[in-house]
N, C-alpha and C positions, 0 to 999 in steps of 0.2 A: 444099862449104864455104859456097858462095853462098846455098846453098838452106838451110841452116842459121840462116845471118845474116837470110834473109829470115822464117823460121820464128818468128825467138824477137822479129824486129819484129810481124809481126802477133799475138803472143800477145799484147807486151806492148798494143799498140791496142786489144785485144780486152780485156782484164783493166781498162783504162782507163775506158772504154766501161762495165763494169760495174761499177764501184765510184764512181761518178761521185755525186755529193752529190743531184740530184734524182731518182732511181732509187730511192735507198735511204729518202728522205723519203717518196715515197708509198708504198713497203713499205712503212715505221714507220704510215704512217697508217694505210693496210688495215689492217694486223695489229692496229692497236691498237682500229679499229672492231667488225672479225672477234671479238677477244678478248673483249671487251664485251657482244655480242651472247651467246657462246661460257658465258659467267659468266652471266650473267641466264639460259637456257636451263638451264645446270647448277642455279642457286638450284633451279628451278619444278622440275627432275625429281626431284632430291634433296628435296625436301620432300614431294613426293604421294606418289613410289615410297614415303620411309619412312613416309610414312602407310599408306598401303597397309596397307602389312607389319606395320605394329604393330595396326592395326584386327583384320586377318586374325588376327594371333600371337591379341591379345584373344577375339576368338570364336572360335579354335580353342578355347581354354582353358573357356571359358563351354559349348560345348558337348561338350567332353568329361565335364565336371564333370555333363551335364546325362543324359548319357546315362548316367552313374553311375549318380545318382542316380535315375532310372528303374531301372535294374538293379536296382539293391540293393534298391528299394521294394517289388520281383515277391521278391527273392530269397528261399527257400524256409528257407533253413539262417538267414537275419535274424527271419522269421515265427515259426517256431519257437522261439526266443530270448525272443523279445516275449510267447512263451503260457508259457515253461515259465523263462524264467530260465535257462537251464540253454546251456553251451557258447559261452561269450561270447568264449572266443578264439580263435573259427572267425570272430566278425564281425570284431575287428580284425583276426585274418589275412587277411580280404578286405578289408579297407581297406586295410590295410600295402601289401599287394603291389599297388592299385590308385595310393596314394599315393606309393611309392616312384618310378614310373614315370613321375611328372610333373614337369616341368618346373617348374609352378608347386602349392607344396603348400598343405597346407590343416588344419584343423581340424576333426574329425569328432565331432558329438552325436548321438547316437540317445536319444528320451524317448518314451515309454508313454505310452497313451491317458489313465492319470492324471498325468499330468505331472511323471514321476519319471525324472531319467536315469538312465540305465541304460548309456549308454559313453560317453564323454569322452577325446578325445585330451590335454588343456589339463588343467593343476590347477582344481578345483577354486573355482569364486570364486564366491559367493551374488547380488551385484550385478548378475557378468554371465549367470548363469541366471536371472535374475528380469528382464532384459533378454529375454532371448531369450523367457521364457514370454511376459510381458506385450506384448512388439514383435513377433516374427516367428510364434509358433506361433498368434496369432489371424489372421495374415494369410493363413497357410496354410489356415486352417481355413474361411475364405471360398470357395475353391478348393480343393477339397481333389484333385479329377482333373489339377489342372495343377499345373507348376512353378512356387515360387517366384523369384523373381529378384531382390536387392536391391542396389545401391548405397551404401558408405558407409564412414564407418573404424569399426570395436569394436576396443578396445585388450582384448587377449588375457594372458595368463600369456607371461613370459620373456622381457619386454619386444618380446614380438609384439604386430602390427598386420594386423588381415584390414580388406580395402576391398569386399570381393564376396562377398556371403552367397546361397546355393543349398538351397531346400529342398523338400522333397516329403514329402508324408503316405502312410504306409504303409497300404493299402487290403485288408481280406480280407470277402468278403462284403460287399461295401457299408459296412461297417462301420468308421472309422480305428482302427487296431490304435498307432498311433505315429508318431513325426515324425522324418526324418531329413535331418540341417542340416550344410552344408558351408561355412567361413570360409575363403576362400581369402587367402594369407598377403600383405601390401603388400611384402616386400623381395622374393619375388619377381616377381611382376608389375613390380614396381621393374625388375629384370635384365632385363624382355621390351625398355623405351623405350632401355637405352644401345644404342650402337656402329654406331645409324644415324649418316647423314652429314648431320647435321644441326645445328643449334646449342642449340634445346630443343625439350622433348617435354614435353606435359600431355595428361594424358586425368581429361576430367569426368565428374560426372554431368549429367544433363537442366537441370539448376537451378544449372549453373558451381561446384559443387563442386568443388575439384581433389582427385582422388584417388591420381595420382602423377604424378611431374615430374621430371626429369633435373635440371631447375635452378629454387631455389627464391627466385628475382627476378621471378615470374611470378606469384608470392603476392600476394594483396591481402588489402581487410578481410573478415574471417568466412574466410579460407583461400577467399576466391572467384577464380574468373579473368574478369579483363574489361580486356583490352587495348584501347588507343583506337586507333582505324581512322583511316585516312590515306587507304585507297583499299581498293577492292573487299576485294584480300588481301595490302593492307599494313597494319602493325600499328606503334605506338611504344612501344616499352616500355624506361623510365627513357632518354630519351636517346639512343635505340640504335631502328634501322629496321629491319623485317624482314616478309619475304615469310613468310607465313600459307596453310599450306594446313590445313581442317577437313575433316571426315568422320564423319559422323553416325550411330548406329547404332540404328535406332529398336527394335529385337526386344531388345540386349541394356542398352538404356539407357544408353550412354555415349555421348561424342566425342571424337576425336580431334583434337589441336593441333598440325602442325611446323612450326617457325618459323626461318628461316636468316636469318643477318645477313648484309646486302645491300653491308655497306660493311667487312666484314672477312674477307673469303677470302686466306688467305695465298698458297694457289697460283695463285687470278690474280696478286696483286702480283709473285711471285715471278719466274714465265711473260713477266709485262712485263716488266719492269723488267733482267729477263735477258737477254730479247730485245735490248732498247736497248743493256746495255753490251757484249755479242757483237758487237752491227751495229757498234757504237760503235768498238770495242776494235778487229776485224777493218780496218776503214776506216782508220783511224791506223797502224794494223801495216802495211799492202798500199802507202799512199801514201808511208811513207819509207822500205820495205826492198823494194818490191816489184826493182828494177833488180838488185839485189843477186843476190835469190834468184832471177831467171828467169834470168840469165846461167851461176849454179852450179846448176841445178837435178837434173845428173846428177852431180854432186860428192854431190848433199845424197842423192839415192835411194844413193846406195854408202857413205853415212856412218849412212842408214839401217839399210840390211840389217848394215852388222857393229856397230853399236848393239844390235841385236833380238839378233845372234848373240851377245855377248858376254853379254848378260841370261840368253839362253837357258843360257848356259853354266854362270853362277851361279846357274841353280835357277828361273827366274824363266819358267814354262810360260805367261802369260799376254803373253810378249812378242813379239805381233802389228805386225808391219809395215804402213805405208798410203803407197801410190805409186799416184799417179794422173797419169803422166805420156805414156801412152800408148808406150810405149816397149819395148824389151826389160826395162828394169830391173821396168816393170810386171808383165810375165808373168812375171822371176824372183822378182819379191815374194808373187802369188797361188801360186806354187809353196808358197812358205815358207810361208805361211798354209796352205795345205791340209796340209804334210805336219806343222804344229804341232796344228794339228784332231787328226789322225788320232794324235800320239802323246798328246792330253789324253784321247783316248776311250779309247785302250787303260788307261792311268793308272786312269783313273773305272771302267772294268769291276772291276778287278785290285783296286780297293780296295773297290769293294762286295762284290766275293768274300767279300774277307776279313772287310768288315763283317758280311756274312750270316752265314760260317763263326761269328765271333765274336756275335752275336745269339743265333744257335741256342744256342751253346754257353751262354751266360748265361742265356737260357729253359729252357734242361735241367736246371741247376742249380738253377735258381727252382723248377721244380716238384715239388722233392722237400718232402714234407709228410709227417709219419709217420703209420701207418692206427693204429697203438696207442691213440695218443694222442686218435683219434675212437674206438675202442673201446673205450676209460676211459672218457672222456664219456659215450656213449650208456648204456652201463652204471651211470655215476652218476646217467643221467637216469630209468632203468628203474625202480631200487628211492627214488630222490626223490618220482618219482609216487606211489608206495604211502604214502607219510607226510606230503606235504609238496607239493602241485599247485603252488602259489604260487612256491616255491623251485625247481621243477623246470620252469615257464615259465620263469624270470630265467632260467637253465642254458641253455634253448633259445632263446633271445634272446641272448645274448653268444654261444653258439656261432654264430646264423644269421649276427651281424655278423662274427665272425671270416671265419667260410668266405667270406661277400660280398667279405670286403676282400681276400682272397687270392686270390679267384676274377673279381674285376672285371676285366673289361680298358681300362684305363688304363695313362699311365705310369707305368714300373716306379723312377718317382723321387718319393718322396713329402716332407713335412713332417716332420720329427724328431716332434713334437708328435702329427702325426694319425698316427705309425706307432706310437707310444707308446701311444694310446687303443686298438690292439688287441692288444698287446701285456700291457695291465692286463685285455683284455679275455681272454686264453689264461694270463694268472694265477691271475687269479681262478675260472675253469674247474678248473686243475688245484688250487683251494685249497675250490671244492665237494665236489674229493675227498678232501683230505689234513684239510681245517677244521685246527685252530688247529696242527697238525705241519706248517701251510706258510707263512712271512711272506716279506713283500718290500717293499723301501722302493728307492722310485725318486729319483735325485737329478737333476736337468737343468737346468743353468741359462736364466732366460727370453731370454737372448739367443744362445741354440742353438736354442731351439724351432722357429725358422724355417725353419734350417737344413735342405738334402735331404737324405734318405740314398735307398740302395736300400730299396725295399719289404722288410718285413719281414725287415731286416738281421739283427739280433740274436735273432731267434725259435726257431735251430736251437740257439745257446748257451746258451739257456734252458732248451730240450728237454733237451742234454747233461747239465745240473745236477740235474735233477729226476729224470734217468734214472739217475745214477750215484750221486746225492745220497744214497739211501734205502737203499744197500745195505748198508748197516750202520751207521744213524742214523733213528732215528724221526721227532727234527726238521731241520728244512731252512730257513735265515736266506737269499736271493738277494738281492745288492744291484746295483742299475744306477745308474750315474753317468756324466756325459761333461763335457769340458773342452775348452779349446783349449789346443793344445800344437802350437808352431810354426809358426802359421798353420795346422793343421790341427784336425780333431777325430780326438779319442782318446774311445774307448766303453769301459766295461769293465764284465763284469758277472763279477757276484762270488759263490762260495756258500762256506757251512762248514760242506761237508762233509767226506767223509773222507780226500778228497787222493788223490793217485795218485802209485803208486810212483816211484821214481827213474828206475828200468830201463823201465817203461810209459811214462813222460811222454818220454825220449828216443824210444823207439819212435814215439809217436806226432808226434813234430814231426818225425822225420825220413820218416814217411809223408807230414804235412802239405804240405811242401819240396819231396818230390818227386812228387805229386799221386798220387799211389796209392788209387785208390777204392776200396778192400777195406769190411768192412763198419762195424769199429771206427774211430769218430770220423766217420763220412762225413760229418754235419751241420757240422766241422770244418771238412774239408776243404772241403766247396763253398764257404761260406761267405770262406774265405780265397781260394779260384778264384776265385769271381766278384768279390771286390774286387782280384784281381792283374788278369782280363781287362779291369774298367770301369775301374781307374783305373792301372794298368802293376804295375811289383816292386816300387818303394816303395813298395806301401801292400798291406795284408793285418793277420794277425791275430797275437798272441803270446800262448802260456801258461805261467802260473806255478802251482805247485802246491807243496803241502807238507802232509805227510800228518797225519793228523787235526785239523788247520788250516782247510784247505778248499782250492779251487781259483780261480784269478783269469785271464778270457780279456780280453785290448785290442787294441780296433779302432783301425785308423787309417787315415780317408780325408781325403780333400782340402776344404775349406771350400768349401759352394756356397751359397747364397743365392737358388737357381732350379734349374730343371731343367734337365739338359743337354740 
């Protein structure tokens, strides 16, 4: 008992001893000198690294565009083009599939040693081809072995903006056969400068251009940038100080600008000033309750452990124990912690199981596409070509986007809006085939378009309409509409045709119900599975039908505004 009374004296002397006023004053000091230093260090590396990275992002992009453009200037099936006119959507098939692939896109001209285009990504505008003849194909034509390289805004069709023009002369025997010029687009080059840790981003040309900027207080007159200098690589701009790192690119003609404000980092302030009311808070707490709690301190470890037990009880896996009393109570408390580890890990296995299980099973169901439905097509594209070249590119252009968007791997949660664009885009395919025996009128209001669904939700109920639609009706009316109803969204798409029997429509909802894959309605069923797996049993599909009327299938899922 002695040796107890003498224990919890020297603790308290020792606790004393540490919490003492001038101990804690020169921590506060260090820490806040340390900190200081710690922020000025982070300004200079956060500014260069994101330099760095955007200079590097910038010529990567310059030089891929460059090796393109090499490419395509040797390439055999463009030459050929250039002598006979003939197979021009073998050239933008090899831009398409060269363009699609980049990060930052572009604007593709190819023009003829008479100065007549011949491909055009952009409408059409007389201004900016008389720009590009009289500007950039004489400057080519100076050089005609080397790459052009320019710097600058051309305002483009569709309220496009390219900052960075790339061109080269097509060379056969010594002789320029034609010019071909890449505009590379300003919104995205825009997308390379955000999400550094920075506060802004300019990149110039040689002569203070600015050509893009994260933030447009950087602006001056003629769109120049010229911040005024304070020191080596401090800058004032409106007010406001900031560490300056440049990066100069002499091959591709720009520079690089990051600029951090030196007097508004929230996580130093935070880091302080948190600091202080911790040490603060801690110091006030220890000097009036300290007597209290060393005297119960093995009251307080057994008021612990059945606190954490009773959490546990109510569900609460994250209720962790902290005894540092050196004691038994200590080593029964790292007990409890370990054996709370060991049942969080079992938990976390047990539910990725199931997540996997259910994954799989929702990719299973995604990947059912019908092959009919690509052998309509190809068939409607086979005898289009025999009459009609022009009509039977469109066909294989909505078909290549459909197949892309199905086939992308991305999330399987998209935009109402962007799963609609393929969706007109597997309409109007099936309406190459039926012409005017196929209408469809889409109804969506603008404040659903945001709205996720699953990928190509409604696509298999479309398929069902179109398949069952025709079999005794020449024409085919499909209407798509969606609302909110109950805080949810309700989808329903709608045809008039010939309806389905009494006795069939029970049959088939009570396959629907009971998930029966058989081979009638499967586009149905999965359709309704995969909305009971992603979002539970209150949400799936309903059908109503009535015969020579038509048929009416509605979806109902949950209101999301983002991906899950």
């Amino acid at each position: 008992m002695d040796m107890k009374k003498g224990n919890f004296k020297e603790t308290t002397k020792s606790l004393f001893l540490k919490y003492t006023v001038i101990p804690i004053l020169f921590v506060i000091i260090i820490f806040s000198v340390f900190t200081a230093f710690i922020f000025k260090i982070k300004i200079i590396h956060d500014s260069n690294q994101a330099a760095t990275v955007i200079e590097d992002a910038i010529s990567h992009v310059y030089q891929t565009y460059i090796d393109e453009a090499m490419r395509m200037s040797e390439s055999e099936v463009l030459k050929n083009y250039l002598d006979t006119r003939r197979h021009s959507h073998l050239v933008y098939e090899d831009f398409y599939q060269f363009n699609n692939k980049q990060e930052v896109k572009s604007a593709f001209y190819l023009i003829d040693q008479n100065y007549i285009f011949l491909a055009s990504t952009t409408e059409s505008d007389s201004e900016r081809n008389k720009a590009i003849l009289n500007g950039i194909v004489p400057q080519i034509n100076k050089n005609p072995e080397e790459m052009y390289m320019e710097v600058g805004k051309i305002e483009l069709s569709h309220s496009k903006t390219a900052v960075i023009t790339i061109g080269k002369a097509v060379i056969e025997e010594n002789e320029i056969k034609g010019y071909l010029i890449y505009m590379l687009y300003e919104e995205d080059l825009q997308n390379l400068v955000f999400g550094e840790k920075v506060d802004i981003v300019v990149v110039t040309d040689y002569y203070d251009n600015i050509l893009i900027t994260s933030h447009e207080i950087v602006r001056g007159l003629m769109n120049k940038f010229r911040p005024t200098y304070e020191a080596k690589s401090t800058v004032k701009i409106k007010d406001a100080h900031y560490y300056m790192k440049e990066i100069n690119n002499a091959y591709h003609s720009f520079k690089v600008y990051t600029l951090k404000n030196e007097n508004n980092d929230r996580l130093f302030w935070f880091i302080y000033f948190g600091f202080l009311l911790i040490i603060g808070g801690s110091l006030y707490f220890l000097i009036r309750n300290l007597a209290e709690k060393m005297s119960s301190k093995n009251v307080e470890s057994i008021e612990k452990l059945m606190a954490a037990v009773s959490r546990l009880e109510k569900g609460d896996l994250k209720s962790y124990v902290d005894i540092h009393t050196g004691d038994e109570f200590e080593i029964l408390a790292n007990q409890y912690n370990v054996m709370l580890d060991n049942l969080n890990r079992l938990m976390m296995k047990n539910k990725e199981l199931s997540d996997i299980r259910r994954i799989n099973e929702i990719k299973l169901l995604q990947g059912q596409f019908n092959p009919h439905f690509l052998f309509n097509v190809l068939e409607t594209i086979r005898y289009t070509m025999l009459h009609n070249i022009d009509k039977a590119q469109e066909i294989i252009f909505s078909l290549s986007r459909l197949l892309r968007y199905s086939l992308k791997e991305q999330s399987q949660m998209v935009a109402l809006e962007k799963d609609m664009e393929y969706i007109i885009d597997y309409l109007t395919l099936h309406k190459y085939r039926f012409n005017d025996r196929l209408e469809y009128e889409i109804d969506i209001p603008d404040k659903l378009r945001e709205v996720f669904v699953p990928k190509l939700l409604i696509q298999p109920l479309i398929e069902n309409s179109i398949k069952y639609g025709y079999k005794s009706k020449m024409n085919l009316k499909i209407t798509i509409q969606a609302e909110m109803y109950e805080g949810h969204i309700l989808i329903a798409v709608m045809d008039d045709g010939p309806g389905i029997e009494k006795n069939q429509l029970e049959s088939i909802k009570k396959r629907l119900y009971e998930h029966k894959d058989d081979q009638v309605g499967i586009g149905l069923i999965n359709t309704h599975r995969r909305l009971v797996l992603q979002y539970g049993p209150g949400f799936g599909l309903s059908i109503q039908s009535v015969i020579n009327k038509g048929t009416k299938v509605e979806l109902i899922i949950p209101f999301h505004k983002g991906v899950e």
